[in-house]
VEXTI-496038 format. One record per residue (C-alpha): chain; x negated, y, z negated. Coordinates in Angstrom, 1 decimal, padded with zeros to 4 digits. Layout:
% residues N
<pt fitor="A" xx="X" yy="Y" zz="Z"/>
...
END
This chain:
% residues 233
<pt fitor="A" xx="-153.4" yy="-059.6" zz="-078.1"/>
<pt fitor="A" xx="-151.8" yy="-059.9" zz="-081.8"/>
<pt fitor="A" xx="-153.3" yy="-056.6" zz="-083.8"/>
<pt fitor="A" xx="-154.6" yy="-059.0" zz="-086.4"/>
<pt fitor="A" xx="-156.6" yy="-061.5" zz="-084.5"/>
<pt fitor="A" xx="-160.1" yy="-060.4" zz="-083.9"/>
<pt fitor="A" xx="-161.7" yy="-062.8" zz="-081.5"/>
<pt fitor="A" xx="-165.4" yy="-064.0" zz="-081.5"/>
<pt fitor="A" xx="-166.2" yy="-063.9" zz="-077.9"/>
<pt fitor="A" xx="-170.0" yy="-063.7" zz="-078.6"/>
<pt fitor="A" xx="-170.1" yy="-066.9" zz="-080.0"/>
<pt fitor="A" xx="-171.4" yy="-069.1" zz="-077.5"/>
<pt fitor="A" xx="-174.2" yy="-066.9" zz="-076.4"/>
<pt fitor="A" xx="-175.2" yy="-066.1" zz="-080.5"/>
<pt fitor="A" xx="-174.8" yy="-070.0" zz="-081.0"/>
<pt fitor="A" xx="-173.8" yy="-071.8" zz="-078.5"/>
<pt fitor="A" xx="-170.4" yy="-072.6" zz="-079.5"/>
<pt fitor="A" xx="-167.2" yy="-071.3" zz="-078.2"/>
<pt fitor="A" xx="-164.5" yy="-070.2" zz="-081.0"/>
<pt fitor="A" xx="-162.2" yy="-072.9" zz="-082.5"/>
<pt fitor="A" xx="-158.2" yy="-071.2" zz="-083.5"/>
<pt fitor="A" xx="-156.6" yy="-072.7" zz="-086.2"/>
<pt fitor="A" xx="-153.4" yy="-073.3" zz="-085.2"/>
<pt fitor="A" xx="-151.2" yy="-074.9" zz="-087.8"/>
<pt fitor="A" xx="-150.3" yy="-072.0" zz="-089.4"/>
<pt fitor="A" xx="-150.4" yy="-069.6" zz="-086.5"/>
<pt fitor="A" xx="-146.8" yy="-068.8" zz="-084.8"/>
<pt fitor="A" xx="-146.2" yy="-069.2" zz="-081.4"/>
<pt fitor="A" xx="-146.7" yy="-065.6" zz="-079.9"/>
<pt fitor="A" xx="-149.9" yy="-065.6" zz="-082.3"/>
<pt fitor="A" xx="-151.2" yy="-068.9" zz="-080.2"/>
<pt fitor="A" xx="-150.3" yy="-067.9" zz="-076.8"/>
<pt fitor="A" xx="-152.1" yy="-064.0" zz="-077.1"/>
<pt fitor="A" xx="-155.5" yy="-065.5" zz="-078.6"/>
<pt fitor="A" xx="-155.2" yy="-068.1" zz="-075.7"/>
<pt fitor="A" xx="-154.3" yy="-065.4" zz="-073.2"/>
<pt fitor="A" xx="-157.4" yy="-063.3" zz="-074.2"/>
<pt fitor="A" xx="-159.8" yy="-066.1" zz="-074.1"/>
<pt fitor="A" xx="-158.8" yy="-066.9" zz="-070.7"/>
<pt fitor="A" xx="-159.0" yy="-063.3" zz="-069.6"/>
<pt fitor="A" xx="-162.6" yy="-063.1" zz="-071.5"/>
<pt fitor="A" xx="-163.5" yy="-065.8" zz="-069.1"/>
<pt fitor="A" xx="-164.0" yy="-068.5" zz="-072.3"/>
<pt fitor="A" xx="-162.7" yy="-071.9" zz="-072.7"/>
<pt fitor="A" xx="-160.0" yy="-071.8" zz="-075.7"/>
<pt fitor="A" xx="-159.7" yy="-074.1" zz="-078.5"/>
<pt fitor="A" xx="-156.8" yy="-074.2" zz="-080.8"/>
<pt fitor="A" xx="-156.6" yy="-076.9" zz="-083.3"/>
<pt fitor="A" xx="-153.6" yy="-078.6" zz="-085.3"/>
<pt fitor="A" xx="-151.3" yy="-078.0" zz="-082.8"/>
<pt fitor="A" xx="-147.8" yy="-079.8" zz="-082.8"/>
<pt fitor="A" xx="-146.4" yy="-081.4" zz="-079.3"/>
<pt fitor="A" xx="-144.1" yy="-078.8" zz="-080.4"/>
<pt fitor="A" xx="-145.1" yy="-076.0" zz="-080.6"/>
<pt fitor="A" xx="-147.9" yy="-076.6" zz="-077.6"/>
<pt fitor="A" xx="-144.8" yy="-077.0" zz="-075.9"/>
<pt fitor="A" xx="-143.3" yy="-073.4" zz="-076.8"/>
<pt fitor="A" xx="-147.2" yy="-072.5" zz="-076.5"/>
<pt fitor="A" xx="-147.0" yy="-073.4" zz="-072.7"/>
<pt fitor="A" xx="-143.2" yy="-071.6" zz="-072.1"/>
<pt fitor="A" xx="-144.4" yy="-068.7" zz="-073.3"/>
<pt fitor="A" xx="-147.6" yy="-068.0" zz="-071.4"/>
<pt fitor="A" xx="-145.9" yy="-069.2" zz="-068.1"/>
<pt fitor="A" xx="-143.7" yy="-066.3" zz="-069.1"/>
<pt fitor="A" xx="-146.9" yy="-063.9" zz="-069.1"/>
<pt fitor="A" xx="-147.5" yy="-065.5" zz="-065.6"/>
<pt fitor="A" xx="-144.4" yy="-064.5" zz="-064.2"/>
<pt fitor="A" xx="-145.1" yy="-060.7" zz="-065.7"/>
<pt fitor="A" xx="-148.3" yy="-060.9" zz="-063.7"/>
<pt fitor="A" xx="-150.1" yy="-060.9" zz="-066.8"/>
<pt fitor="A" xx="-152.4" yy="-064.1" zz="-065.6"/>
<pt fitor="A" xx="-154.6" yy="-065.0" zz="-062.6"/>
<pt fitor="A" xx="-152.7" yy="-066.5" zz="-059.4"/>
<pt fitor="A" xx="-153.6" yy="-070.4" zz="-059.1"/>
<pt fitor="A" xx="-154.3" yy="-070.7" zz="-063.4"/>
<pt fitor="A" xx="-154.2" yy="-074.3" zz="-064.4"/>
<pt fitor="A" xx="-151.8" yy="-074.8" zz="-067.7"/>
<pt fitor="A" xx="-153.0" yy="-075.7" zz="-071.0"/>
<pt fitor="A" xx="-153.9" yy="-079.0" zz="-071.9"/>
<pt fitor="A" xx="-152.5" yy="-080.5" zz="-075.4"/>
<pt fitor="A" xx="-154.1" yy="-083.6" zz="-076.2"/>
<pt fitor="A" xx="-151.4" yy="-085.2" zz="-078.6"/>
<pt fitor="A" xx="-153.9" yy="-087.5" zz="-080.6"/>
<pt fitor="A" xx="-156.2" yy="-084.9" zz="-081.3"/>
<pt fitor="A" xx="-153.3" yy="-082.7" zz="-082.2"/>
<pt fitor="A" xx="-155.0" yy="-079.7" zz="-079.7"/>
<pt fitor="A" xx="-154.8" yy="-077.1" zz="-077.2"/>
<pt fitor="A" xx="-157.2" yy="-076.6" zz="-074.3"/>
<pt fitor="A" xx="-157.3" yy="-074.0" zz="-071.6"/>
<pt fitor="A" xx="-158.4" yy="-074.8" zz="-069.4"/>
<pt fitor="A" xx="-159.5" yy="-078.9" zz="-069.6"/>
<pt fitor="A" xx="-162.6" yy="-079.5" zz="-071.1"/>
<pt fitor="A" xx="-165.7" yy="-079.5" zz="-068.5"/>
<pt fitor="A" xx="-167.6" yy="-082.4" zz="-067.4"/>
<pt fitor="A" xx="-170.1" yy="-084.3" zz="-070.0"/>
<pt fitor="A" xx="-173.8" yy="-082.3" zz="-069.6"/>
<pt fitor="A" xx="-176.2" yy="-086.2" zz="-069.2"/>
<pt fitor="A" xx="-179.2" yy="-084.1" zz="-070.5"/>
<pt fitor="A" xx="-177.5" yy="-083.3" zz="-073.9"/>
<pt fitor="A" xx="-177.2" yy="-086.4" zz="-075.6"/>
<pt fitor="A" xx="-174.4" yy="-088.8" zz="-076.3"/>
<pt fitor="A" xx="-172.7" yy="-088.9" zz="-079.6"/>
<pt fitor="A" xx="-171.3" yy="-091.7" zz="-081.4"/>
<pt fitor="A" xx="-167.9" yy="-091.5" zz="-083.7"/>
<pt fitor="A" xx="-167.1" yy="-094.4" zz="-085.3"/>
<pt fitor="A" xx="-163.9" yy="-095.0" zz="-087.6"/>
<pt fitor="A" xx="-163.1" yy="-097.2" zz="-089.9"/>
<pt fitor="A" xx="-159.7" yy="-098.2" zz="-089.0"/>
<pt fitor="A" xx="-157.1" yy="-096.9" zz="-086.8"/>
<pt fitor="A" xx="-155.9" yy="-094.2" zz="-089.5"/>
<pt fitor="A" xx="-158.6" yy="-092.5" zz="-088.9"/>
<pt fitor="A" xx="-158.3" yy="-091.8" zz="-085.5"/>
<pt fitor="A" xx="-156.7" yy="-088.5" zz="-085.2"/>
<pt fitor="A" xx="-159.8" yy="-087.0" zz="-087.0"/>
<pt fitor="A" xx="-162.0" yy="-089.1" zz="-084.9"/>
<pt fitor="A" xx="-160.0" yy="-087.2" zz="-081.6"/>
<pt fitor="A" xx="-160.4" yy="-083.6" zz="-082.8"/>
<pt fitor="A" xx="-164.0" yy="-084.7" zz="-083.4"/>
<pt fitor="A" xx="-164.6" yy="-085.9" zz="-079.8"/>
<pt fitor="A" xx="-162.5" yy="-083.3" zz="-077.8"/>
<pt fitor="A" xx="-164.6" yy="-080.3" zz="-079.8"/>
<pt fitor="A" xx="-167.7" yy="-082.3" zz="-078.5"/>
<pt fitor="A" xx="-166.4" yy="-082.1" zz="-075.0"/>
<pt fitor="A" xx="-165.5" yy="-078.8" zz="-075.0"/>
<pt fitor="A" xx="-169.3" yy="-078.2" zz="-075.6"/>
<pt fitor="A" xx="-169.9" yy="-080.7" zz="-072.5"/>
<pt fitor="A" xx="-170.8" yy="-083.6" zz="-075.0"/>
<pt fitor="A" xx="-170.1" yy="-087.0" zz="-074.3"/>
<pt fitor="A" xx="-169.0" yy="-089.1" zz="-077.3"/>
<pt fitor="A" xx="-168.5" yy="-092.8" zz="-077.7"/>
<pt fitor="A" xx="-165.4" yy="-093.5" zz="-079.5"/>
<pt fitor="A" xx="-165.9" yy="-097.0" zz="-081.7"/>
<pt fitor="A" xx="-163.0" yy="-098.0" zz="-084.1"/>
<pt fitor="A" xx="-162.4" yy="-100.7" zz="-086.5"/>
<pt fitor="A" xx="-165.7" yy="-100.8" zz="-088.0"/>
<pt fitor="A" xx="-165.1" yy="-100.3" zz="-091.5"/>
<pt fitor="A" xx="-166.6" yy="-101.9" zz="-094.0"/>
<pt fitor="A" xx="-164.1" yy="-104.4" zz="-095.3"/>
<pt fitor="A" xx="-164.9" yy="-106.6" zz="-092.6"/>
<pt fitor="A" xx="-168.9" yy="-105.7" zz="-092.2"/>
<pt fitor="A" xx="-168.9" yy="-108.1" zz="-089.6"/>
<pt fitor="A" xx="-167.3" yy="-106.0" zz="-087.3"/>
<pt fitor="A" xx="-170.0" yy="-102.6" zz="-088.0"/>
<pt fitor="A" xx="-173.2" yy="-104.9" zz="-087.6"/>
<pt fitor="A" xx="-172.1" yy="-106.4" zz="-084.1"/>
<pt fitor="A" xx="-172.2" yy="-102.5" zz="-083.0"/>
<pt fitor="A" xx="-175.4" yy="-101.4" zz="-084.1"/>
<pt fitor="A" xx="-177.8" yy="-102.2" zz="-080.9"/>
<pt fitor="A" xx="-175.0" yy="-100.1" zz="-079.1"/>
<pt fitor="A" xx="-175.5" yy="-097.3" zz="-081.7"/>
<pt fitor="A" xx="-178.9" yy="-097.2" zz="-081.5"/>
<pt fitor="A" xx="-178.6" yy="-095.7" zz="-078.0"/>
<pt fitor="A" xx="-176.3" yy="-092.7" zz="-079.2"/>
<pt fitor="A" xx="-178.5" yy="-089.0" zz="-080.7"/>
<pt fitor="A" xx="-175.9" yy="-088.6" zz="-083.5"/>
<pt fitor="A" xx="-173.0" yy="-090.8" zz="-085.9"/>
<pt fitor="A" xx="-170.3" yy="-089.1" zz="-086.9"/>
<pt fitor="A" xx="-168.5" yy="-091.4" zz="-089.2"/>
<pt fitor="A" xx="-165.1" yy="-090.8" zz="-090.4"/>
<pt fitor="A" xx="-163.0" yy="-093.5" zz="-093.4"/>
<pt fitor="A" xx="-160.5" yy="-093.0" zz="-095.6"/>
<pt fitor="A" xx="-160.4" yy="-095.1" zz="-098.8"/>
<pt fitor="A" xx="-163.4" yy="-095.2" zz="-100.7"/>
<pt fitor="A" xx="-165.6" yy="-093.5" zz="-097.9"/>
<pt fitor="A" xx="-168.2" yy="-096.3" zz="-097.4"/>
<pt fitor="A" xx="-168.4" yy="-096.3" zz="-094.2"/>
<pt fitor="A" xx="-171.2" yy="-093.4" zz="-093.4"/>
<pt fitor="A" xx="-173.1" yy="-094.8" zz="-096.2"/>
<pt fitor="A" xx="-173.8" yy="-098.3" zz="-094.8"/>
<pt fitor="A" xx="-174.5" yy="-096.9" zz="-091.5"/>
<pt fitor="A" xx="-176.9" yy="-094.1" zz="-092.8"/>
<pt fitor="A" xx="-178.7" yy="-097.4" zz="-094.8"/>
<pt fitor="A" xx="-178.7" yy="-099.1" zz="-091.7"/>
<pt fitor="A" xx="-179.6" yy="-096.5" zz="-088.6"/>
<pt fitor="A" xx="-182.2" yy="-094.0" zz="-088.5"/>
<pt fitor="A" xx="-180.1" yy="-091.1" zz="-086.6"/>
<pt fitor="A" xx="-178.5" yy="-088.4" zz="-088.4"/>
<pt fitor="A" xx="-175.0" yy="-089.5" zz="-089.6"/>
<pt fitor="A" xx="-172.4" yy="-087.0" zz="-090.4"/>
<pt fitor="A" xx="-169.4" yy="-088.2" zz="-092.7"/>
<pt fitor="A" xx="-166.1" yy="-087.3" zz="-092.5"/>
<pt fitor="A" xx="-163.5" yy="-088.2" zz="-095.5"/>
<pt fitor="A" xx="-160.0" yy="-089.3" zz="-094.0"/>
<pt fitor="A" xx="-157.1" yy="-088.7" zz="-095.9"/>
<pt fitor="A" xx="-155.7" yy="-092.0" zz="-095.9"/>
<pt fitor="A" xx="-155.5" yy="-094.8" zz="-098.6"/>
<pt fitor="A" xx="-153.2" yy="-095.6" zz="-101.8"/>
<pt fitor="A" xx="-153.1" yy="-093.7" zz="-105.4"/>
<pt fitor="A" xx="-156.0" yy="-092.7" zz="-106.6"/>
<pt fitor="A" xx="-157.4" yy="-091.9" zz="-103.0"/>
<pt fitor="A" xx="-155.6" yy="-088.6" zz="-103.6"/>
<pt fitor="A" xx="-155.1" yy="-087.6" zz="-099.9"/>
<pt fitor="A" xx="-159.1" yy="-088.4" zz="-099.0"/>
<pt fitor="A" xx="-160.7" yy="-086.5" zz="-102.2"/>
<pt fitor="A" xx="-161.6" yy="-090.4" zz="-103.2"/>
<pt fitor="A" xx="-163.7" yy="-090.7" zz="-100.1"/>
<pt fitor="A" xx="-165.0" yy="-087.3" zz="-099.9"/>
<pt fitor="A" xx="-166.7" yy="-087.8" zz="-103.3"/>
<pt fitor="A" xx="-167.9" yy="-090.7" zz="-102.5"/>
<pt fitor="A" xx="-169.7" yy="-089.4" zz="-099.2"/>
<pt fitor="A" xx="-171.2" yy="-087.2" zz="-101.6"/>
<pt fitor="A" xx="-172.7" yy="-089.3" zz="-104.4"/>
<pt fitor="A" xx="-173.9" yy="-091.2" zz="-101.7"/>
<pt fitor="A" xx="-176.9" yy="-093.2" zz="-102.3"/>
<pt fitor="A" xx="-178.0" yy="-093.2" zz="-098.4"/>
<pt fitor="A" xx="-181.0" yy="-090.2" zz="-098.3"/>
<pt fitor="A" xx="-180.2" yy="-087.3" zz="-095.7"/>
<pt fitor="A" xx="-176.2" yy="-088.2" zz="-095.3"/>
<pt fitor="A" xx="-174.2" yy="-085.2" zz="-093.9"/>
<pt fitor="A" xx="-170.8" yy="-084.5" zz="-095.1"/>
<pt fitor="A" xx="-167.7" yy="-082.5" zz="-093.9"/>
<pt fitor="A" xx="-164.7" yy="-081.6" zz="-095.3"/>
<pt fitor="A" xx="-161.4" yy="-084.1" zz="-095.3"/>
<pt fitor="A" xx="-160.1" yy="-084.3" zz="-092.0"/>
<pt fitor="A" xx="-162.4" yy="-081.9" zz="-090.5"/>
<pt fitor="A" xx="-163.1" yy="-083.7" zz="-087.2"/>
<pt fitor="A" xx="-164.3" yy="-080.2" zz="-085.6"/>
<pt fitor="A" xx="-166.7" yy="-079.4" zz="-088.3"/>
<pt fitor="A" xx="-168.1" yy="-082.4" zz="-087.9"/>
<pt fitor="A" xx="-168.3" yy="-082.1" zz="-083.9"/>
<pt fitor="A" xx="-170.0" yy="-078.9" zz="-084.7"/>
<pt fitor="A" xx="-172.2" yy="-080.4" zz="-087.0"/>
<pt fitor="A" xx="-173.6" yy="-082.8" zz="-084.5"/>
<pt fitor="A" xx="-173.7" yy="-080.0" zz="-081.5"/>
<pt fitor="A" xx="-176.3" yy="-078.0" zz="-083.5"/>
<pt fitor="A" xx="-178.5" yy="-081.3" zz="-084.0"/>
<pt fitor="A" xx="-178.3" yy="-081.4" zz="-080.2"/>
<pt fitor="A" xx="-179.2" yy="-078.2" zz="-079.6"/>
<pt fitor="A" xx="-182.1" yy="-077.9" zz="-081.9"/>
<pt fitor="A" xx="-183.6" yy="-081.3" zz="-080.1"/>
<pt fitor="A" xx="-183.2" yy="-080.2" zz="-076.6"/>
<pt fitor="A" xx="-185.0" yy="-076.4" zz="-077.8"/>
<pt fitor="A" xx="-187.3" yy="-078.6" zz="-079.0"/>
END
């Protein structure tokens, strides 16, 4: 492993949650050690903002370390899950029932990237997440014909660009806890989703959770620890 990376492998047992790696401004080599030492701890790895790209070069070079001997006989390859713009390894395991169901709504389809690193990091965890899109609130038509279905999920995580309204109306409208994530997407004076991540946060809807732009993962993570806290209760 990279003499600069110092890996968290106590994570999941001090808080349930395995280590997310940044990896938009990580090289190559950098990507495919942390991976490689996650793998070898036993622990699932997640790398986040992760180019088809470079998860390409990611894979070459570990199947490299495979042919030094440096991995297990029979070891599956990493997953890149392109919309999401992350690295797996291995897959993500099957949804845990018993924890809950999650709910991430978007308000169009520019917000679906973020929505996708929101959902995978739930899965990683074993949380199953119900993905509903094109419920912003420029057509408010479209939000209130989903709400009996949203009733039935533990936790919203809403992301919009824009103005941000969307986690607003729904934390007016639905007595779960609703997390909001700012999007960087909209014209002017949106300035790249600082527009909707004030107005998640002068929000006039009592208890409203919010993340930083883009931060799908935060947001996942977020939701996880609501999760946990109910089923310790």
């Amino acid at each position: 492993m990279s003499e600069d990376a110092r890996l968290d492998l106590g994570r999941r047992g001090r808080i349930g949650m395995v280590e997310a790696v940044w990896g938009e401004h990580k090289s190559v080599e950098q990507i495919a050690a942390v991976m490689l030492e996650m793998r070898r701890a036993g622990e699932l790895a997640l790398v986040t903002r992760v180019s088809a790209e470079k998860a390409a070069a990611v894979e070459r070079r570990l199947q490299l370390q495979e042919r030094l001997g440096a991995l297990g006989d029979g070891e599956a390859a990493p997953v890149h899950h392109p919309l999401a713009r992350c690295l797996t390894w291995p897959a993500p395991p099957l949804a845990d029932p018993s924890i809950g169901r999650v709910a991430v709504l978007g308000g169009g389809s520019s917000d679906l990237t973020v929505a996708a690193e929101a959902r995978l990091a739930l899965a990683c965890h074993g949380v199953a997440s119900d993905l509903v899109l094109d419920v912003g609130v420029a057509g408010l038509h479209r939000l209130l014909g989903q709400l009996e279905g949203l009733r039935q999920a533990r936790v919203l995580i809403a992301c919009a660009g824009m103005e941000g309204a969307l986690p607003t109306v729904l934390a007016g409208l639905l007595p779960q806890p609703v997390i909001g994530v700012p999007v960087a997407v909209g014209y002017g004076v949106s300035a790249g989703g600082q527009a909707a991540l004030m107005g998640m946060l002068a929000s006039c809807a009592p208890g409203l959770t919010v993340v930083n732009i883009d931060n799908g993962y935060g947001a996942a993570m977020a939701a996880l620890r609501i999760l946990q806290l109910d089923r310790a209760g």
